[in-house]
C-alpha positions in Angstrom: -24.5 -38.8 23.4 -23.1 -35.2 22.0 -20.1 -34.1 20.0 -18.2 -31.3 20.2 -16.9 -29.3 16.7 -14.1 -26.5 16.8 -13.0 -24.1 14.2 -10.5 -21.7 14.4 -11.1 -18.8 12.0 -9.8 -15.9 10.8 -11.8 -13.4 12.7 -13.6 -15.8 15.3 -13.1 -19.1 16.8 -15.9 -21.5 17.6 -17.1 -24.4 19.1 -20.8 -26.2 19.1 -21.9 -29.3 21.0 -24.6 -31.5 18.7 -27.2 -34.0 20.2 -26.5 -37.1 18.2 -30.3 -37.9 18.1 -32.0 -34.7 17.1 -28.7 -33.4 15.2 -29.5 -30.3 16.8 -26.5 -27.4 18.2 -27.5 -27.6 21.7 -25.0 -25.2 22.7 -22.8 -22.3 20.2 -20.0 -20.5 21.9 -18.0 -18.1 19.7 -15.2 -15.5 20.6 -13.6 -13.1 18.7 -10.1 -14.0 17.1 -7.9 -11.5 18.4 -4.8 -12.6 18.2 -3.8 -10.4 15.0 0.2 -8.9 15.4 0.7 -5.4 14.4 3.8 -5.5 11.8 5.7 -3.1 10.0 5.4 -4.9 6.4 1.7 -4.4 4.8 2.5 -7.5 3.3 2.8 -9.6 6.5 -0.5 -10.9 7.7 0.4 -12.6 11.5 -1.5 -14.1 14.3 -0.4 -14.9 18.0 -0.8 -19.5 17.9 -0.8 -18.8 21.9 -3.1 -15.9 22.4 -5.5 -18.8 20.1 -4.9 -21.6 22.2 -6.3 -19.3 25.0 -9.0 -18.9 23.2 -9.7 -21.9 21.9 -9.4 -23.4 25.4 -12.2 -21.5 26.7 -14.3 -22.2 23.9 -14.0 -25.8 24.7 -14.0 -25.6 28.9 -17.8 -23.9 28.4 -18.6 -26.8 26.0 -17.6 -29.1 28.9 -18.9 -27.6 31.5 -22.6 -28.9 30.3 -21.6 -32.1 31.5 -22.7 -34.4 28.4 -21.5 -37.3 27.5 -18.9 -36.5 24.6 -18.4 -39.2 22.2 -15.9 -37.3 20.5 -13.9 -33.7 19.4 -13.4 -32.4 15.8 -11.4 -29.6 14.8 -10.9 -27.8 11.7 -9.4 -23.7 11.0 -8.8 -21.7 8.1 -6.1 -23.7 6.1 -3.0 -23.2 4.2 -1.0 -20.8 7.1 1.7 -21.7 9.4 3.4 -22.2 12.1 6.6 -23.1 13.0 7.2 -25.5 16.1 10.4 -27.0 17.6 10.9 -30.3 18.5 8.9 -30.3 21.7 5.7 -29.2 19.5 6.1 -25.8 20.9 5.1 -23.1 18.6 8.2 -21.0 18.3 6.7 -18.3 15.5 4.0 -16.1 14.9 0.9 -18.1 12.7 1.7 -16.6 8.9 -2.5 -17.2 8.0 -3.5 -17.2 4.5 -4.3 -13.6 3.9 -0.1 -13.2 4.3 0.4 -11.6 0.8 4.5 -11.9 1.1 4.5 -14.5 -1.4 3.3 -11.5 -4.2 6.4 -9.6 -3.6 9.4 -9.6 -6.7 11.6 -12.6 -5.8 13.5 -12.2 -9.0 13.3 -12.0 -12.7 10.4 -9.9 -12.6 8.7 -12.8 -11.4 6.8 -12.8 -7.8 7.9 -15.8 -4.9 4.6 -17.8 -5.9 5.1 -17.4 -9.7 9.2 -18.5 -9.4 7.7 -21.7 -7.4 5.2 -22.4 -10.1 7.2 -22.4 -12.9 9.9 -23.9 -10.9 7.3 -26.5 -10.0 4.4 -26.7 -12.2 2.2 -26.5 -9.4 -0.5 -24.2 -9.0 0.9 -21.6 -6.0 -0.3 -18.2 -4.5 0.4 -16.2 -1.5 -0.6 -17.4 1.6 0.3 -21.2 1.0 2.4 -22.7 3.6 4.9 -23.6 1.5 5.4 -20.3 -0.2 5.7 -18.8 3.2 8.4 -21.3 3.9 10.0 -20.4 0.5 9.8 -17.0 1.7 10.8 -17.5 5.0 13.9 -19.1 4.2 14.6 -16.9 1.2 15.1 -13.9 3.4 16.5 -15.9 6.6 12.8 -16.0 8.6 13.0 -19.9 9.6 13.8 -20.0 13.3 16.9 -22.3 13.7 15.5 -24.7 16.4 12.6 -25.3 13.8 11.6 -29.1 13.3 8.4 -28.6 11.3 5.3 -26.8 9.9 1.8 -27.0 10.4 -1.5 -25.5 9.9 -3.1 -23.4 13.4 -6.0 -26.1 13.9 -3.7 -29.3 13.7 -1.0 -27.3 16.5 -4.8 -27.7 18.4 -5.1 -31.7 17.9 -1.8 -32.0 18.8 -1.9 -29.5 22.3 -5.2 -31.4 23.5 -3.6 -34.9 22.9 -0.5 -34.0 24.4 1.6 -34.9 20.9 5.1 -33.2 20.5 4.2 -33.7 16.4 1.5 -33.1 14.2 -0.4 -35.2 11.7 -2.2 -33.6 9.0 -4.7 -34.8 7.1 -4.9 -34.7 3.3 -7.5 -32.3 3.2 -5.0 -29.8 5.6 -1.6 -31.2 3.8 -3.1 -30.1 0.4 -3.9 -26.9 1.4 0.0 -26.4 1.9 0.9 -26.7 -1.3 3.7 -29.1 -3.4 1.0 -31.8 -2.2 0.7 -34.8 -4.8 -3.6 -35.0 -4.2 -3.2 -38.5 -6.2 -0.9 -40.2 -4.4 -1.7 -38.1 -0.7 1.9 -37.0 -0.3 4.3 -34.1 -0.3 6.1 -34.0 -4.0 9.7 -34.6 -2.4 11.0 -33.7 -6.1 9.9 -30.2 -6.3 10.8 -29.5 -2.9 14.2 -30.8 -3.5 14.1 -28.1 -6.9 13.4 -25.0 -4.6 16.4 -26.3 -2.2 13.5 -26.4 0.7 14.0 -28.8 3.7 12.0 -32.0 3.0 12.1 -33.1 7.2 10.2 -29.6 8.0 7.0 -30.3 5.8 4.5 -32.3 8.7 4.1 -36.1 8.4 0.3 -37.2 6.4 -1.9 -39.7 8.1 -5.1 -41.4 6.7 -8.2 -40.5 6.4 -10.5 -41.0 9.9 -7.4 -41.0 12.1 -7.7 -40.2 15.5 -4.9 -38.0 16.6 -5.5 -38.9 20.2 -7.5 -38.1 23.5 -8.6 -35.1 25.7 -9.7 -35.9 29.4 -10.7 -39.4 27.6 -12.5 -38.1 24.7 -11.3 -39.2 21.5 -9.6 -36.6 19.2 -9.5 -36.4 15.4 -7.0 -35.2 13.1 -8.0 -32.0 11.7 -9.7 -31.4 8.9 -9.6 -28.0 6.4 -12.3 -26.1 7.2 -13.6 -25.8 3.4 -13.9 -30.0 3.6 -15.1 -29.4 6.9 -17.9 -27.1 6.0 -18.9 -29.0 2.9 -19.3 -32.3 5.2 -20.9 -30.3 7.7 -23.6 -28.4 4.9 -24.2 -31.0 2.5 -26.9 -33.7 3.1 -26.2 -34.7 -1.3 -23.0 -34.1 -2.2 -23.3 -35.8 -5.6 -26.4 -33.1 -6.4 -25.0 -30.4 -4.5 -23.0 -27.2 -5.1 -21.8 -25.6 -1.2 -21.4 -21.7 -1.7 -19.8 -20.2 1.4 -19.7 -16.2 2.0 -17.3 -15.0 5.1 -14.5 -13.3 5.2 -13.6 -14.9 1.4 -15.7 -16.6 -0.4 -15.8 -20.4 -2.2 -18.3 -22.7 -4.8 -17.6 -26.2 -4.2 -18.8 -29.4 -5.9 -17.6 -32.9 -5.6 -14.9 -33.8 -8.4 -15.3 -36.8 -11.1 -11.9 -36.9 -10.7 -8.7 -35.3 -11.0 -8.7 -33.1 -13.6 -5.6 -32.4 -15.6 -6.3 -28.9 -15.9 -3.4 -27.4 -12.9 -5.3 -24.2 -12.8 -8.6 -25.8 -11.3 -8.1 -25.9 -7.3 -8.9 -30.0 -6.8 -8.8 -30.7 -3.3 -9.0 -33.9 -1.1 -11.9 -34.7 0.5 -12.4 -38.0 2.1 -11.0 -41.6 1.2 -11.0 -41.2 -3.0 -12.9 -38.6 -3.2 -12.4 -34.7 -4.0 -14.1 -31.7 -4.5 -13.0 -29.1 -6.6 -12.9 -25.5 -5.1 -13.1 -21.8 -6.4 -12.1 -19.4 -3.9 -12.8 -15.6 -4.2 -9.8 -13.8 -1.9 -12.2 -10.6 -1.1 -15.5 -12.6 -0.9 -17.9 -11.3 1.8 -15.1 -8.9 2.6 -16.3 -7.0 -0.7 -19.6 -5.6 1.2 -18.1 -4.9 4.2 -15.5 -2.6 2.3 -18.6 -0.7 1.3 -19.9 -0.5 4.4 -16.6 1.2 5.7 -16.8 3.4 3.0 -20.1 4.2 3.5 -19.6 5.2 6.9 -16.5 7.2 6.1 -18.8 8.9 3.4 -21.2 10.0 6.8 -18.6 11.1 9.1 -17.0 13.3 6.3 -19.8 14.9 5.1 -22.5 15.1 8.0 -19.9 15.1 11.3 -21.4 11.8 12.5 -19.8 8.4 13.2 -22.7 5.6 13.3 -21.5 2.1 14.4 -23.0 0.5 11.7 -24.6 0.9 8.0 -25.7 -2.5 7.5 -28.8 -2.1 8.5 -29.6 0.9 6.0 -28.1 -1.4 3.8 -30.4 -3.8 4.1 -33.7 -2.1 3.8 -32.2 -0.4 0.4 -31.5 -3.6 -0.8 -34.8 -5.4 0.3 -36.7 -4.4 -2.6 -34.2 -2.9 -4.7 -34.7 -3.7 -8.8 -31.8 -2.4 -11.0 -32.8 0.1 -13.5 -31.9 -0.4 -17.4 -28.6 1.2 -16.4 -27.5 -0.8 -13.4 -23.9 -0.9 -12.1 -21.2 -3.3 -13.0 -19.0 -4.4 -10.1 -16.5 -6.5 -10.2 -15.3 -7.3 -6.8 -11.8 -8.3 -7.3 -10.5 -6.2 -4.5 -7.5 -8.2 -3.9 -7.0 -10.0 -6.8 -7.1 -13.4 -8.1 -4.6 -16.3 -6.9 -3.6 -16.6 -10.5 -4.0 -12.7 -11.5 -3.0 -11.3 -8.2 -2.1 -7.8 -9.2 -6.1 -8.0 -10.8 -8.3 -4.8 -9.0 -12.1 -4.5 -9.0 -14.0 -1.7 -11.0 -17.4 -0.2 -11.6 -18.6 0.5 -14.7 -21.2 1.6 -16.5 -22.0 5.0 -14.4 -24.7 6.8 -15.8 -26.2 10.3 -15.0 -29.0 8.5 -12.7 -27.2 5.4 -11.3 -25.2 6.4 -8.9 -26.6 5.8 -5.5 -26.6 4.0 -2.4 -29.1 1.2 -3.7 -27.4 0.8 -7.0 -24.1 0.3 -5.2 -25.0 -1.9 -2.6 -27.0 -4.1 -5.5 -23.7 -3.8 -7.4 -21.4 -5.2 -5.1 -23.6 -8.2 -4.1 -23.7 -9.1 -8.1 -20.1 -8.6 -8.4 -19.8 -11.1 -5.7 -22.5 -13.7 -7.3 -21.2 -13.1 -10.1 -17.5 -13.9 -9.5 -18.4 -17.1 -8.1 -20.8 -18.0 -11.0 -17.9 -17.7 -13.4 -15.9 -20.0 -11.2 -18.7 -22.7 -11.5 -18.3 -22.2 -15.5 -15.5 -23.2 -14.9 -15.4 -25.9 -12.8 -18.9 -27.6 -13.9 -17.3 -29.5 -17.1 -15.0 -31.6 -14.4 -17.8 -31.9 -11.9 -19.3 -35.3 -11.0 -22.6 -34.5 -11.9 -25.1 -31.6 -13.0 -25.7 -30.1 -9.3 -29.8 -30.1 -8.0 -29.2 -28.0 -4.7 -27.1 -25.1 -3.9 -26.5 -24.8 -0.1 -25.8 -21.4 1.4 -23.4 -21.6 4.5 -21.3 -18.5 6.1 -22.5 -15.3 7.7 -22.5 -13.6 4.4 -25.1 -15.6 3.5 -27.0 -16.2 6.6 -27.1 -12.5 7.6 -27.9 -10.8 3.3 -31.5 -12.4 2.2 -30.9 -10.3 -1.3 -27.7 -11.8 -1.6 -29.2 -15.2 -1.2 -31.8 -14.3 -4.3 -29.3 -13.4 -6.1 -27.6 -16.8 -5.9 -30.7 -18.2 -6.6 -31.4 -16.2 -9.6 -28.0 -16.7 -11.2 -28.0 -20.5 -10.7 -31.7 -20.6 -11.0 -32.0 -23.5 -8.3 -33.6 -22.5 -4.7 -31.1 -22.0 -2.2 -30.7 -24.4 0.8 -29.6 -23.0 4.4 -28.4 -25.4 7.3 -30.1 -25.2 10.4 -27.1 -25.0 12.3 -24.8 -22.1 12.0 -21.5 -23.0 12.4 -21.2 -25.4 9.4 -17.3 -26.2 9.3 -17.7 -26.8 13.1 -20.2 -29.3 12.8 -18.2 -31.0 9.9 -15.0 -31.5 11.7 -17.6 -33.0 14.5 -19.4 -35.7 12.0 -15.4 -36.5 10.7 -14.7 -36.9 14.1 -17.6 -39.8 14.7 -16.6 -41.7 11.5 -13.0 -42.1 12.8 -14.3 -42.6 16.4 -16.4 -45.8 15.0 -20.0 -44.4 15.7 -20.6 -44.0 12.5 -19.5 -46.4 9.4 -19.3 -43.8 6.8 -19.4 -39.9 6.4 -22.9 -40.1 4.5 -24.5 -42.2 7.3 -23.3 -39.4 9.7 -24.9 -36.4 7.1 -27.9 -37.8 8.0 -27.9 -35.3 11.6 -28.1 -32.4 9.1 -31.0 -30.5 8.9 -31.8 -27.2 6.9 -34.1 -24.4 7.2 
C-alpha cells in the first residue's frame, strides 16, 4: 500500500507518494506556486485559491496516474492566511497568506491593527494571522458580503476533494488563526465579541485524526499546519528532538511540557494533548537569498553582466571559509520580529580587512543560526526535555552544508537530515494513516522515517 502527502506552500506546491513498507518517496512531483496577485498596496501579500487548486490538481492526477493502491491523502500548506468562501464553499476572495503585512499598518492611537487586538485581547497577534486579516478586512470594508466563513488554503483543498461546501480545521490549523484557546481547542468567542468581529465566520474545529472525507474512494484527512506537519513528518524522537526548518522563513521546534504561561512563547497544538512550542524567524532562508540578489545586482552594475545565479560561487567561498578575529556580525532581521515588527537587520563590526564576499556570506548564515539559537534560549526552560538530536528539514538546509555546521556548532549536537525531502508532505501523509486506522498512534507511524 502507498500514501499520498500534499503541501501547498508559499513558493511551490507538492505532493509525494510513500511505500508503506520501505517508507521510501517513490514518486516527488513539485510545481511552482504561481498564483501571486500583483497589488497596488506593498503591504498586501495575495495569492489566486483557484490558480492553486489547478495546481494542486495536477500534482495529485500524476500521483495517481502510478496506479498504487492508496490507502490514504494528507494535506497540509503554509498556515495562518485566508480565504473567504460563501456558503456553497466557493472561494469568493483572493488567499491573504501569511507574509500579508497589512496587520503592521497604524489602526489607531499610534498603535498598529495587531498591537490594538493584543492589548484589546491579551493574545499574542502579528500580521499575517487570519484573524487580524479579518480585523483588517472588516475595519476598512474588505469582507465580501455573501461571506459565510474563513479558512486556511490547504483545508479549502480537503474540502474541494471531498466535495464539502464547509471546512473543518484542525487544531493545529485553527491555532494558527489566532484568538484560539490551545487549552480548551476552541475559538475565544469573548475576545472576538471585544473586537466586534463576527463569531459565525471563524471555521468550525474538529478532533484530532478526523477524516474530512473521500477522493475517488480514498480516504481524506483534515489538514494539518504544515510546521506540525513537518515536525511529524522529520522527527523519529520527538521527546529528544529539536526540528530546525530553513525555507522561505525559518522555525526551532521542540515538543512543550506544557502550556506555558508566558503569552509571548508561540505554543502550538500538536496532536491529542500534546504541543510543541515554535520560534519562527519571518526572513529565515529568505536572508541568504536577499544576498544573493544583491550580489548579482553588485555584478550587473559594475561588470555589465547578468548571471542567473550566485549560489554556486557562494558555495565554494563558504566551503572552507574560517572567520578571521574580525568577523562580521549580522543580524538578519530583515523584516522584523512578530513582536518587534518595525526591528531591521545590521552588520557590524566592519573592519579595514573584513569586508568581502566570504565574510558576508559567513555572516548572514550566523545571523540566521544565530537568530534561531536565541529562540531556543528561550524556549528550552518550558521544553519537555533537554533535546539529544537536532533534525535539519527545508531546502535551506538540504541545499547549504556550511549552514548545517553551523547549526551543529552552535548547538553542539550532530545534525540529523531526513531521507525524504518533502518533510511537511510526508507528515500530513503519516496524520492521514492514524485517522485512516492503519496505524494506532502517530509514533507507530514515525517508524517509516528514515534519515541520511
Amino acid at each position: 500500500m502507498y500514501s499520498i502527502g500534499l503541501d501547498i506552500g508559499t513558493t511551490s506546491v507538492c505532493g509525494i507518494l510513500i511505500n508503506l513498507v520501505s517508507g521510501r518517496v517513490e514518486l516527488s512531483r513539485t510545481l511552482p506556486n504561481d498564483s501571486f496577485i500583483k497589488t497596488e498596496n506593498p503591504a498586501e501579500k495575495l495569492q489566486n485559491p483557484i490558480r492553486l487548486m489547478e495546481i494542486l490538481s495536477s500534482v495529485l492526477d500524476e500521483l495517481l496516474s502510478q496506479n498504487k493502491p492508496i490507502a490514504s491523502i494528507g494535506i497540509t500548506g503554509q498556515m495562518h492566511g485566508i480565504v473567504y468562501l460563501n456558503k456553497m464553499g466557493q472561494p469568493i476572495s483572493e488567499l491573504k497568506i501569511w507574509q500579508d503585512g497589512r496587520g503592521d499598518l497604524p489602526y489607531k492611537d499610534g498603535l498598529t491593527y495587531a498591537e490594538f487586538m493584543s492589548q484589546k485581547t491579551g493574545y499574542p497577534l502579528a500580521t499575517g494571522y487570519g484573524a487580524v486579516t479579518y480585523f483588517y478586512d472588516m475595519i476598512n470594508g474588505l469582507v465580501p458580503s455573501d461571506a459565510a466563513c474563513f479558512c486556511t488554503i490547504h483545508d479549502l483543498a480537503a474540502m474541494t476533494l471531498c466535495g464539502k461546501t464547509a471546512p473543518k480545521l484542525h487544531p493545529s490549523d485553527a491555532a494558527s488563526l489566532g484568538l484560539f484557546d490551545i487549552k480548551n481547542k476552541c475559538y475565544d468567542k469573548g475576545a472576538i465579541a471585544l473586537l466586534g468581529l463576527n463569531f459565525d465566520l471563524f471555521p468550525a474545529v474538529c478532533s484530532d485524526y478526523s477524516l474530512m472525507g473521500h477522493f475517488k474512494g480514498i480516504p481524506v484527512s483534515v489538514a494539518i499546519g504544515d510546521n506540525q506537519a513537518s515536525f511529524l513528518g522529520a522527527v523519529k524522537n520527538p521527546e529528544e528532538s529539536l526540528l530546525i526548518n530553513v525555507g522561505t522563513g525559518s522555525q526551532i521546534s521542540c515538543l512543550a511540557g506544557g502550556i506555558p504561561k508566558d503569552t509571548n512563547l508561540d505554543c502550538r497544538p500538536l496532536i491529542n494533548d500534546s504541543y510543541i512550542l515554535a520560534g519562527s524567524s519571518l526572513c529565515g532562508g529568505r536572508s541568504y537569498s536577499i544576498l544573493e540578489q544583491f550580489l548579482r545586482s553588485v555584478v550587473k552594475d559594475i561588470a555589465g553582466v547578468e548571471i542567473k545565479s550566485a549560489y554556486p560561487a557562494m558555495d565554494r567561498l563558504t566551503e572552507n571559509y574560517t572567520p578571521e578575529n574580525e568577523p562580521l556580525n549580522i543580524t538578519t532581521l530583515f523584516s522584523g520580529t512578530r513582536l518587534n515588527p518595525q526591528k531591521r537587520g545590521s552588520i557590524e563590526n566592519i573592519s579595514v580587512n573584513n569586508l568581502t564576499t566570504a565574510a558576508l556570506c559567513h555572516g548572514f548564515m550566523q545571523g540566521m543560526v544565530n537568530e534561531l539559537y536565541e529562540m531556543f534560549k528561550a524556549l528550552k526552560p518550558f521544553a519537555l526535555g533537554t533535546p539529544k538530536y537536532i533534525v535539519g528539514s527545508g531546502n535551506g538546509i538540504r541545499n547549504n552544508k556550511a549552514l548545517c555546521k553551523k547549526f551543529e556548532a552552535a548547538f553542539n549536537i550532530k545534525m540529523q537530515i531526513p531521507a525524504h525531502k518533502e518533510e511537511a508532505a510526508f507528515g500530513a501523509a503519516l496524520y492521514s494513516l492514524v485517522a485512516k486506522g492503519r496505524f494506532a498512534t502517530i509514533n507507530e507511524a514515525a517508524k517509516l522515517i528514515k534519515y541520511e
